[in-house]
mmCIF file of the N, C-alpha and C atoms, coordinates in Angstrom:
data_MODEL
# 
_entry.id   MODEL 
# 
loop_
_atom_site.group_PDB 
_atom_site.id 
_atom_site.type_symbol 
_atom_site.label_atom_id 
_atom_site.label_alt_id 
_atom_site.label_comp_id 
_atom_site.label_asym_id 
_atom_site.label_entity_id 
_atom_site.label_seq_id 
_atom_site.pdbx_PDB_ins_code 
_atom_site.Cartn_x 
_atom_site.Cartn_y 
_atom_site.Cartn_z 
_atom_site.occupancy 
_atom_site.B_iso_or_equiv 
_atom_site.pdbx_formal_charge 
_atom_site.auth_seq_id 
_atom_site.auth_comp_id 
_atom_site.auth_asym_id 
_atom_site.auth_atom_id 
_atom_site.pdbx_PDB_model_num 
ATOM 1   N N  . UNK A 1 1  ? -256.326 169.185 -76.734  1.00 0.00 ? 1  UNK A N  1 
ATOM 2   C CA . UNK A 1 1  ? -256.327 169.533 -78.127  1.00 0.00 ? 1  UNK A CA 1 
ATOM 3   C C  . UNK A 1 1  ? -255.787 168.346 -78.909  1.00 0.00 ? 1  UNK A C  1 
ATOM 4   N N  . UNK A 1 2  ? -256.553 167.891 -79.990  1.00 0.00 ? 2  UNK A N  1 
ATOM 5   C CA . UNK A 1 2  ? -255.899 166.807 -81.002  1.00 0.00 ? 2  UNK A CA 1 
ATOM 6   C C  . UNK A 1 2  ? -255.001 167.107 -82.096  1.00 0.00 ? 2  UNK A C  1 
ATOM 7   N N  . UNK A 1 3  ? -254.285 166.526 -82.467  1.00 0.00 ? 3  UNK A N  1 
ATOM 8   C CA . UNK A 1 3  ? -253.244 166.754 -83.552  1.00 0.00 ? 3  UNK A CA 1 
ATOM 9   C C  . UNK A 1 3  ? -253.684 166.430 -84.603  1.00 0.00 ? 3  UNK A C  1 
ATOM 10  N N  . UNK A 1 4  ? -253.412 166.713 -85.523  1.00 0.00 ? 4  UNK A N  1 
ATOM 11  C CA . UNK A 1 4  ? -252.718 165.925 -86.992  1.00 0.00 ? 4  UNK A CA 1 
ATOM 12  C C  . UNK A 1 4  ? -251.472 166.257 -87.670  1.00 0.00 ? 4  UNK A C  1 
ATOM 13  N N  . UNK A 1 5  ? -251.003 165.258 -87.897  1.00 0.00 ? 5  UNK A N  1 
ATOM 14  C CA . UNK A 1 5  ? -250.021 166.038 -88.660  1.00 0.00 ? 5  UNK A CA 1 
ATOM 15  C C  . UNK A 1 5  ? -249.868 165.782 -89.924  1.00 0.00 ? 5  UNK A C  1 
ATOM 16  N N  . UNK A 1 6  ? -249.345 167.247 -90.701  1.00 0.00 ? 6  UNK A N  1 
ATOM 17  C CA . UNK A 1 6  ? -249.867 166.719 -92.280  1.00 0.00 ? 6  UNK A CA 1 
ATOM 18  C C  . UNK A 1 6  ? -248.294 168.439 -93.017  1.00 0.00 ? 6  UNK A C  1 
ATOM 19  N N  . UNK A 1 7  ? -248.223 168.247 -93.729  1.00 0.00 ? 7  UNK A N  1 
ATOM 20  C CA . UNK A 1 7  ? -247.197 169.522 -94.220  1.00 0.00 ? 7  UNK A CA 1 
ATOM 21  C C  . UNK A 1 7  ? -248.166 170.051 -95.256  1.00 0.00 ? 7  UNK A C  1 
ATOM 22  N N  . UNK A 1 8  ? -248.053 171.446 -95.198  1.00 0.00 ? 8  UNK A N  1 
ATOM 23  C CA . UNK A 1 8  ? -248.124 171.913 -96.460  1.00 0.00 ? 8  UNK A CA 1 
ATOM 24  C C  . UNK A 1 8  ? -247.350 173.116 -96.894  1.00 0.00 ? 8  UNK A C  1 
ATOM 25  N N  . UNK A 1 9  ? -246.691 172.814 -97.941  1.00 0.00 ? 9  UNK A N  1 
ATOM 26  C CA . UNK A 1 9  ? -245.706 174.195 -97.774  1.00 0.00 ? 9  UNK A CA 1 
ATOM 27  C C  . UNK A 1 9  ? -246.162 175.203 -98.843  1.00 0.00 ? 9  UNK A C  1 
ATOM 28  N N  . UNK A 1 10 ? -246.148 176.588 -98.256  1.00 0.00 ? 10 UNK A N  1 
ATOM 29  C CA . UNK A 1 10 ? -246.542 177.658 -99.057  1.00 0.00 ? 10 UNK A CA 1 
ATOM 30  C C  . UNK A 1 10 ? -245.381 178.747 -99.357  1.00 0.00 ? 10 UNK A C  1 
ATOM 31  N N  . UNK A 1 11 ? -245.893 179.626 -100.308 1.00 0.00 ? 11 UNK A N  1 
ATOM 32  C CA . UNK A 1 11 ? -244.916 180.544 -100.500 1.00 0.00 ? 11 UNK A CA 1 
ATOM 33  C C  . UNK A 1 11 ? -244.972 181.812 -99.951  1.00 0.00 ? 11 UNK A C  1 
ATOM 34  N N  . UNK A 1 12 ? -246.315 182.191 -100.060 1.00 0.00 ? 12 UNK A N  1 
ATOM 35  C CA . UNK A 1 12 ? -246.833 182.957 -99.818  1.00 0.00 ? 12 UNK A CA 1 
ATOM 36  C C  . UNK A 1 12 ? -248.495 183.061 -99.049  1.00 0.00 ? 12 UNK A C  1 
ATOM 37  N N  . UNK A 1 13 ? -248.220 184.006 -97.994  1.00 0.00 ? 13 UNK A N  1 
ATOM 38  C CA . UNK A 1 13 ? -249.657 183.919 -97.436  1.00 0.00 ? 13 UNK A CA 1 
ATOM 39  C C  . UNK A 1 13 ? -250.061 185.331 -97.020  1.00 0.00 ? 13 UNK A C  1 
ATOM 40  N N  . UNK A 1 14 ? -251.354 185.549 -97.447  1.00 0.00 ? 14 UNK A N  1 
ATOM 41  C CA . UNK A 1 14 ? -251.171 187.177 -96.856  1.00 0.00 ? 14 UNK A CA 1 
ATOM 42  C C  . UNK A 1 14 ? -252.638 187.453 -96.137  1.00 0.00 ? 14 UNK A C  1 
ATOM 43  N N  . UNK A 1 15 ? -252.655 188.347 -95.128  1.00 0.00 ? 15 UNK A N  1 
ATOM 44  C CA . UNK A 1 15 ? -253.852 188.696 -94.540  1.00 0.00 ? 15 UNK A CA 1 
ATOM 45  C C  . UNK A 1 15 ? -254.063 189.701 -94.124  1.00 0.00 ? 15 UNK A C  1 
ATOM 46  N N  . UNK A 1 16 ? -254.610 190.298 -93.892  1.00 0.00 ? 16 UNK A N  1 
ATOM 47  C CA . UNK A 1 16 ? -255.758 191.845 -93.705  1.00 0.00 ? 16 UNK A CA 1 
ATOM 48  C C  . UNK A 1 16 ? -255.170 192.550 -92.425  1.00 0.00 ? 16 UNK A C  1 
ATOM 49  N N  . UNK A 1 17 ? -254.268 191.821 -91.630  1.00 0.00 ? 17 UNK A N  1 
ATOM 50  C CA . UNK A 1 17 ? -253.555 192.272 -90.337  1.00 0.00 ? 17 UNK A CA 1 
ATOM 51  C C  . UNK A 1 17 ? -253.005 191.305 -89.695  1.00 0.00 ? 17 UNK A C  1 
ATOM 52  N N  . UNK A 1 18 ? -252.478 191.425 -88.982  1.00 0.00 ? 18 UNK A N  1 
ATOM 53  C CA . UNK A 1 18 ? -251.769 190.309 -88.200  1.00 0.00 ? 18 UNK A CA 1 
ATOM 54  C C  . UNK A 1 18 ? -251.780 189.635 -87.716  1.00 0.00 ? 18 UNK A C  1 
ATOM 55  N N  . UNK A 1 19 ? -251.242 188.434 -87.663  1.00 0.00 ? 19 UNK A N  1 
ATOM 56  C CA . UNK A 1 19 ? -251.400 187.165 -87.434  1.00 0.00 ? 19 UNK A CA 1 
ATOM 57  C C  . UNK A 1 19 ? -251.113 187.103 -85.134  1.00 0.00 ? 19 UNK A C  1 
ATOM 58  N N  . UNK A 1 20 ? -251.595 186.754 -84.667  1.00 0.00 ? 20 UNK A N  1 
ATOM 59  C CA . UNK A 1 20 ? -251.411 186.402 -83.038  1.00 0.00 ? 20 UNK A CA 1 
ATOM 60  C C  . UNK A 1 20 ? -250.149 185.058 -83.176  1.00 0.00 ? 20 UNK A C  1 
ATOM 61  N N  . UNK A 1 21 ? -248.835 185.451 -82.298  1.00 0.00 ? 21 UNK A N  1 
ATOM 62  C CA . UNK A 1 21 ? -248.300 184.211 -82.470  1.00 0.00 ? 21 UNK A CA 1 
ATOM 63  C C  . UNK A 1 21 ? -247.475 184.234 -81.354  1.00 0.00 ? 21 UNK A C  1 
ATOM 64  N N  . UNK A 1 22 ? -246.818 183.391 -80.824  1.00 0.00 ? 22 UNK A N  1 
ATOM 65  C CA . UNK A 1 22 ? -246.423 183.040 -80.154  1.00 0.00 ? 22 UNK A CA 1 
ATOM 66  C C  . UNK A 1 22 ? -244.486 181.538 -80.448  1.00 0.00 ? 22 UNK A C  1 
ATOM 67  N N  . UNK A 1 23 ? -243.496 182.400 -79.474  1.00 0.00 ? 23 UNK A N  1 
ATOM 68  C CA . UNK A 1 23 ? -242.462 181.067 -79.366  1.00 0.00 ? 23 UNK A CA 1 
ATOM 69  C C  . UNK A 1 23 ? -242.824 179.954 -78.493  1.00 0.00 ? 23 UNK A C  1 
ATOM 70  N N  . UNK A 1 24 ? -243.867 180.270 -77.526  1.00 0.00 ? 24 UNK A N  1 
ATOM 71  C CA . UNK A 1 24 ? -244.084 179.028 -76.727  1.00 0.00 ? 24 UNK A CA 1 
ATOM 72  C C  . UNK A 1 24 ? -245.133 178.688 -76.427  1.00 0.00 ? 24 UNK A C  1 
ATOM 73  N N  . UNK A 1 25 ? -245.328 177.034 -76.892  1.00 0.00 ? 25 UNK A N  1 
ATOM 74  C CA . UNK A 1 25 ? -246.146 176.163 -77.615  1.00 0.00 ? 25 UNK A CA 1 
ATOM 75  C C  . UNK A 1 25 ? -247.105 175.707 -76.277  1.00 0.00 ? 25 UNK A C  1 
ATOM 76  N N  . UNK A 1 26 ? -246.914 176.323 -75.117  1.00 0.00 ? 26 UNK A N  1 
ATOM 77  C CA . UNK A 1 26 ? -248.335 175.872 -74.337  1.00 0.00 ? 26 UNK A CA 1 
ATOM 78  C C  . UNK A 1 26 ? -249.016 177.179 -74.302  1.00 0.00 ? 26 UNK A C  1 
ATOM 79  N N  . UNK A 1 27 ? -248.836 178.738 -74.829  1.00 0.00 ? 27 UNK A N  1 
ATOM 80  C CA . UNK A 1 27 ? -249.359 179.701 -74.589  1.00 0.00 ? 27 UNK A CA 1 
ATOM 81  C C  . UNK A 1 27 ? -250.411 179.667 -76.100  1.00 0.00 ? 27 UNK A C  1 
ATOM 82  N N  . UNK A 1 28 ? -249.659 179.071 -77.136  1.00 0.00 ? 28 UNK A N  1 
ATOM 83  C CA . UNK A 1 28 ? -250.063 179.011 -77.848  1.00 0.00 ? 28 UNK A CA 1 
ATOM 84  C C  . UNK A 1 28 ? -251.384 178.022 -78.166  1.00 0.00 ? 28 UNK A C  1 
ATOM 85  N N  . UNK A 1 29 ? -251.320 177.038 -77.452  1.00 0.00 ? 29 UNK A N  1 
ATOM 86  C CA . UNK A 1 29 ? -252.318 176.280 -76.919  1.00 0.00 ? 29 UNK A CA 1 
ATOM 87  C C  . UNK A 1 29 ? -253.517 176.245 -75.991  1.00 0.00 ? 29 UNK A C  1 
ATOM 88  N N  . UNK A 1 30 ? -253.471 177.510 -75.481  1.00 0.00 ? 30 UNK A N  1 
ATOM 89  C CA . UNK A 1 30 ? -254.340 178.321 -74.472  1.00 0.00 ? 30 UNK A CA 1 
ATOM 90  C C  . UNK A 1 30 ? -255.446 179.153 -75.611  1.00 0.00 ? 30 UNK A C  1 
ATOM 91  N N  . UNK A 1 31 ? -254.456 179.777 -76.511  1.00 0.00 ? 31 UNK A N  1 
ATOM 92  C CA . UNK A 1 31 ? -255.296 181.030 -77.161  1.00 0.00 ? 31 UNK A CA 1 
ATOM 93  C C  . UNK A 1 31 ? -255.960 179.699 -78.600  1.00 0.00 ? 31 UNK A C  1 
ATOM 94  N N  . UNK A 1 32 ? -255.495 178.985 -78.918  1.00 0.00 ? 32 UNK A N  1 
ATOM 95  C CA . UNK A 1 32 ? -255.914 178.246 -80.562  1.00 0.00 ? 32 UNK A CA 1 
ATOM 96  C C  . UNK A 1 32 ? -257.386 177.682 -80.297  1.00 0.00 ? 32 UNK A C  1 
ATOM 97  N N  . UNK A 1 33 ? -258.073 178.085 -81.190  1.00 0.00 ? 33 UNK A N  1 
ATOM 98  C CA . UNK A 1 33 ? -259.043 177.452 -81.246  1.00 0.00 ? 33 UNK A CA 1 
ATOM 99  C C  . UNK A 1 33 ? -259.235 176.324 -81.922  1.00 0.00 ? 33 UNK A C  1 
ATOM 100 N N  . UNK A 1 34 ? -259.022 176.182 -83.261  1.00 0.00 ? 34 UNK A N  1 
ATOM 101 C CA . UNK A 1 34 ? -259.428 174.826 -84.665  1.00 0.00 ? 34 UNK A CA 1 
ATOM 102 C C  . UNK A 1 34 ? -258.355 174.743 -85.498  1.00 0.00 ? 34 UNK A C  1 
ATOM 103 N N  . UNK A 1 35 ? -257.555 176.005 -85.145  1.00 0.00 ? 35 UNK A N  1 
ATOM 104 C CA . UNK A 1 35 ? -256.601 175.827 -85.805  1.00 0.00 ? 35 UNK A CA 1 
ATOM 105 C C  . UNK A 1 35 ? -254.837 176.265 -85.627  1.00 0.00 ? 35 UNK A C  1 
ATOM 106 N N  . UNK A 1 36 ? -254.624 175.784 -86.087  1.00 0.00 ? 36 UNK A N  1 
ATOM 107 C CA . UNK A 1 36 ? -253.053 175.700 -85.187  1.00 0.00 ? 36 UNK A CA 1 
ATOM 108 C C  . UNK A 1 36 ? -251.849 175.701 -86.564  1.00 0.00 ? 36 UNK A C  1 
ATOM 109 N N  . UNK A 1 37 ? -251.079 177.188 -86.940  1.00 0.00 ? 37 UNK A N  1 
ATOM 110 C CA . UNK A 1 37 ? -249.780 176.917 -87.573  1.00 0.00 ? 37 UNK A CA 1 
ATOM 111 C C  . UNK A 1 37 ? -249.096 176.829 -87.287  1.00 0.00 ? 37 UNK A C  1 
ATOM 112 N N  . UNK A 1 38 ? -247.980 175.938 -87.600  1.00 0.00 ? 38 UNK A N  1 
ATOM 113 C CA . UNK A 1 38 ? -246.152 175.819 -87.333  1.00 0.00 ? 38 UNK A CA 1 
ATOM 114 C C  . UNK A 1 38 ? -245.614 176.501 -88.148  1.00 0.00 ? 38 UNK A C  1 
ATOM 115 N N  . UNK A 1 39 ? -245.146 178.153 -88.039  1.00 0.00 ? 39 UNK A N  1 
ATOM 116 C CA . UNK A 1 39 ? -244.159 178.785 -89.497  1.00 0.00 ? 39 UNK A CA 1 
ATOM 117 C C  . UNK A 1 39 ? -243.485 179.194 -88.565  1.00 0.00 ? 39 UNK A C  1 
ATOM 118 N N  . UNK A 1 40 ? -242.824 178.881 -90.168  1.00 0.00 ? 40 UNK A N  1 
ATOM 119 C CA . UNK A 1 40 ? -240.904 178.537 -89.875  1.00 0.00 ? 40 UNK A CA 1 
ATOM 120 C C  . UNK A 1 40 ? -240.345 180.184 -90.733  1.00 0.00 ? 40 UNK A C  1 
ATOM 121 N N  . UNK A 1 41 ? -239.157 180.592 -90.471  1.00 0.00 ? 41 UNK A N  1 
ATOM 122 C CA . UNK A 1 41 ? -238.786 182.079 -90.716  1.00 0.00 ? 41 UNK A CA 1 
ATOM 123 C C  . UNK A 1 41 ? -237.592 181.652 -91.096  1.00 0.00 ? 41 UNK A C  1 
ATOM 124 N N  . UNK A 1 42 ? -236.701 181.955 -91.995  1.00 0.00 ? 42 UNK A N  1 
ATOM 125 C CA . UNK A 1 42 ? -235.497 182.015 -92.676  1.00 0.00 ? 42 UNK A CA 1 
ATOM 126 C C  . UNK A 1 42 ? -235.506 183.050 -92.328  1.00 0.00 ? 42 UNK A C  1 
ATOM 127 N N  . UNK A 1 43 ? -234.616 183.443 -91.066  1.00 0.00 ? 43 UNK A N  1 
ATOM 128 C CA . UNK A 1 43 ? -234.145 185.097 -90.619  1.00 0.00 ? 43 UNK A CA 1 
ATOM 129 C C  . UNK A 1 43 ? -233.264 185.404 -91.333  1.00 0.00 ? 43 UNK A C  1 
ATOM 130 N N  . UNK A 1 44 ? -232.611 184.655 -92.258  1.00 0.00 ? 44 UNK A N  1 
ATOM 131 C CA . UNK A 1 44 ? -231.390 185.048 -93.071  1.00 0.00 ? 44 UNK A CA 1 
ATOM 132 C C  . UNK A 1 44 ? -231.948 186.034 -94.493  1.00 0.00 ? 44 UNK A C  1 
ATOM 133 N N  . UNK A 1 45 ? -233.046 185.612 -94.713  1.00 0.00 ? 45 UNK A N  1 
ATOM 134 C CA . UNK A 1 45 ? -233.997 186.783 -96.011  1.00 0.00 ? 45 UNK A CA 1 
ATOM 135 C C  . UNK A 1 45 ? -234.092 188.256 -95.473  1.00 0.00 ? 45 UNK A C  1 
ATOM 136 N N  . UNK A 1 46 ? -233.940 189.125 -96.448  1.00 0.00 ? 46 UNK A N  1 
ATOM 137 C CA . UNK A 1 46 ? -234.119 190.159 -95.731  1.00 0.00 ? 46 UNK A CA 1 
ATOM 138 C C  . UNK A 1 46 ? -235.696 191.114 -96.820  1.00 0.00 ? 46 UNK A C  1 
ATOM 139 N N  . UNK A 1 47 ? -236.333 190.036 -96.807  1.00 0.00 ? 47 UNK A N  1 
ATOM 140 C CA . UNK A 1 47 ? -237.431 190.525 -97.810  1.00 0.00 ? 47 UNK A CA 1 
ATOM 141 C C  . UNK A 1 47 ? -238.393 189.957 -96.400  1.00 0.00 ? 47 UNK A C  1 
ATOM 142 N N  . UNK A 1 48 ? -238.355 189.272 -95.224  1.00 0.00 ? 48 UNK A N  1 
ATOM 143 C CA . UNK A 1 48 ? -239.429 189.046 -94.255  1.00 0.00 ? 48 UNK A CA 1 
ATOM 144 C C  . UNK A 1 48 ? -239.190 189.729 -93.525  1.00 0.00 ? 48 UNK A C  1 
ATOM 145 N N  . UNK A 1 49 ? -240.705 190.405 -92.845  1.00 0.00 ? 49 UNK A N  1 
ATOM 146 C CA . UNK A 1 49 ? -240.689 191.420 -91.795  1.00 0.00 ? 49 UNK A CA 1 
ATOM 147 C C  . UNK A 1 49 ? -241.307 190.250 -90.806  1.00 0.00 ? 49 UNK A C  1 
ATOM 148 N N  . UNK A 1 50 ? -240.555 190.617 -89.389  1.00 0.00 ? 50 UNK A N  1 
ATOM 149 C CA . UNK A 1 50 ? -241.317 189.944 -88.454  1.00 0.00 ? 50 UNK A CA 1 
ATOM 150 C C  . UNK A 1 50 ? -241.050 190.940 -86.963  1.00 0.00 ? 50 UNK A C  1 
ATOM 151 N N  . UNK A 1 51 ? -241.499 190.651 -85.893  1.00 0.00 ? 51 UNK A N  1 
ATOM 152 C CA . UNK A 1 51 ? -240.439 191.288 -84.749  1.00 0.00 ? 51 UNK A CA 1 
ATOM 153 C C  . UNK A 1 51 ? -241.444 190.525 -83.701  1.00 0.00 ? 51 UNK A C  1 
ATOM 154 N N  . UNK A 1 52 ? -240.172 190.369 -82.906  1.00 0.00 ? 52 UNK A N  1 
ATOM 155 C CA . UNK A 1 52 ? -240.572 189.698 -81.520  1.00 0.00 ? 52 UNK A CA 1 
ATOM 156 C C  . UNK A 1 52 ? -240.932 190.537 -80.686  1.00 0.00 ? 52 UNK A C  1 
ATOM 157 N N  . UNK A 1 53 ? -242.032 190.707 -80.436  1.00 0.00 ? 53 UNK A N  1 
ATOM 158 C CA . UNK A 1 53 ? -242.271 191.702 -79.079  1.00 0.00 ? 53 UNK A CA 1 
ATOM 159 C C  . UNK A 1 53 ? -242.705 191.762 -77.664  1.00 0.00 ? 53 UNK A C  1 
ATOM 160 N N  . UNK A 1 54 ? -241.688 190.728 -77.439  1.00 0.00 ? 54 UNK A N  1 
ATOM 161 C CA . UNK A 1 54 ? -242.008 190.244 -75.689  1.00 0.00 ? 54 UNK A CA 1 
ATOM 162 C C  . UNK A 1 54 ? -241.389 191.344 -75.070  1.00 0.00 ? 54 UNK A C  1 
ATOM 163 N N  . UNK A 1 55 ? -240.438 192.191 -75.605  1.00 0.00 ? 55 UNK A N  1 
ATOM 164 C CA . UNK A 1 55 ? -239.886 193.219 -74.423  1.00 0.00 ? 55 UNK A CA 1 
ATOM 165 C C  . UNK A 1 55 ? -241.047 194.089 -74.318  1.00 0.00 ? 55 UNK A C  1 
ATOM 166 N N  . UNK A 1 56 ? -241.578 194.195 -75.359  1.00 0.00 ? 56 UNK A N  1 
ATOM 167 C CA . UNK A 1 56 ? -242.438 195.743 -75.211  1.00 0.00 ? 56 UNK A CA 1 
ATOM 168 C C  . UNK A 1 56 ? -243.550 195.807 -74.946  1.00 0.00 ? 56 UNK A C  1 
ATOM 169 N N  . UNK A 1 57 ? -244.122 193.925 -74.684  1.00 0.00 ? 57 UNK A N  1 
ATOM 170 C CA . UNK A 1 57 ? -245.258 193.512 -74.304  1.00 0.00 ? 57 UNK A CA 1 
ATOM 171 C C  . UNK A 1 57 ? -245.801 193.774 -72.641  1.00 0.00 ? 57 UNK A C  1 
ATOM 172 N N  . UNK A 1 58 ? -247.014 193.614 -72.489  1.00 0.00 ? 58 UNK A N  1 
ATOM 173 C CA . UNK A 1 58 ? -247.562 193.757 -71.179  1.00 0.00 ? 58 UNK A CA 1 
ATOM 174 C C  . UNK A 1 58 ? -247.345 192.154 -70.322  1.00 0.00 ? 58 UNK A C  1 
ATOM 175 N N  . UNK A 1 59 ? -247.606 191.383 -71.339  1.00 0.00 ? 59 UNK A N  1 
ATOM 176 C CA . UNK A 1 59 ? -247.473 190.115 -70.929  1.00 0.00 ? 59 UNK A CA 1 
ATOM 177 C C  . UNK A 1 59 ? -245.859 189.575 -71.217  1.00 0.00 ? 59 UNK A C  1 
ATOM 178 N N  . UNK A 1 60 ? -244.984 189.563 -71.085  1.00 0.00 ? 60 UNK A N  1 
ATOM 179 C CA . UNK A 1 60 ? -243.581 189.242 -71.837  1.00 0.00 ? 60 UNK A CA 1 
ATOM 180 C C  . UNK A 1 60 ? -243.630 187.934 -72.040  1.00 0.00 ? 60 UNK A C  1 
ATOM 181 N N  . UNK A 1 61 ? -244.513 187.010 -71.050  1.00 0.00 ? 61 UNK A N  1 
ATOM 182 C CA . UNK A 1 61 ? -243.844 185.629 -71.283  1.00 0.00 ? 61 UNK A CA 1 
ATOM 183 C C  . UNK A 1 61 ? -244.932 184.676 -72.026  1.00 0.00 ? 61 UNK A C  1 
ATOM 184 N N  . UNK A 1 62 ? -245.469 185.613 -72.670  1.00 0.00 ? 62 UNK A N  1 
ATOM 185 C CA . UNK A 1 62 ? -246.328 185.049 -74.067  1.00 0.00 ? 62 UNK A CA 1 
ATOM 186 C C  . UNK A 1 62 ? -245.353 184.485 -74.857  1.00 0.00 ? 62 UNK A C  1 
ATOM 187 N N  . UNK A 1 63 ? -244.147 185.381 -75.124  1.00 0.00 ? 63 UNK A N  1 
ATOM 188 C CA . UNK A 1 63 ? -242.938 185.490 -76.028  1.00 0.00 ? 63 UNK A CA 1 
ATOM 189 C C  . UNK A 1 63 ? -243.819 185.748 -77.796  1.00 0.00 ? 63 UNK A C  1 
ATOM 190 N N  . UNK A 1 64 ? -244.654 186.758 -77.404  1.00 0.00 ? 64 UNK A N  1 
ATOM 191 C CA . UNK A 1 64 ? -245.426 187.051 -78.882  1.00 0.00 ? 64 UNK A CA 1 
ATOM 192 C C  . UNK A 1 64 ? -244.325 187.587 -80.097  1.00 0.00 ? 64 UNK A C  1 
ATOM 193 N N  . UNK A 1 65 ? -244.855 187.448 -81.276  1.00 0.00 ? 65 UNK A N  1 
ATOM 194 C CA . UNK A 1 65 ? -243.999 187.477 -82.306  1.00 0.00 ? 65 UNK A CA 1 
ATOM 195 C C  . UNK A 1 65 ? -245.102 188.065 -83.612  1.00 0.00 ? 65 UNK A C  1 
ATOM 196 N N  . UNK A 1 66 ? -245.070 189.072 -83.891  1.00 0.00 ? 66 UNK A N  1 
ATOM 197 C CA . UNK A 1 66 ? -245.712 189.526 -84.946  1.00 0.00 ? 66 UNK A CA 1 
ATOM 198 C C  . UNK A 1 66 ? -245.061 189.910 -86.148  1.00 0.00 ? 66 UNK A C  1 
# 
């Protein structure tokens, strides 16, 4: 897979259901096709919903994060 690297920072992003994600960056590299995000979470807000769900996953060591 090729890189670029480039920033763009947003405020807001919203979509129709949920995003597939992953904490670790070679699982994440298995499933990406063309495109590839790096987001970052200020766990300290309490206006973002997120949850990690490797315990409750079939696969745990995806380390998925929805």
């Amino acid at each position: 897979m090729r890189y670029f690297k480039f920033r763009i920072v947003l405020e807001n992003v919203s979509t129709n259901g949920f995003l597939s994600t992953s904490r670790n960056k070679n699982v994440v590299e298995l499933f990406a096709a063309n495109v590839l995000f790096h987001i970052q979470i200020d766990t300290s807000l309490n206006n973002i919903i997120y949850a990690a769900i490797s315990r409750l996953s079939a696969v745990p060591d995806e380390e998925e994060v929805l």
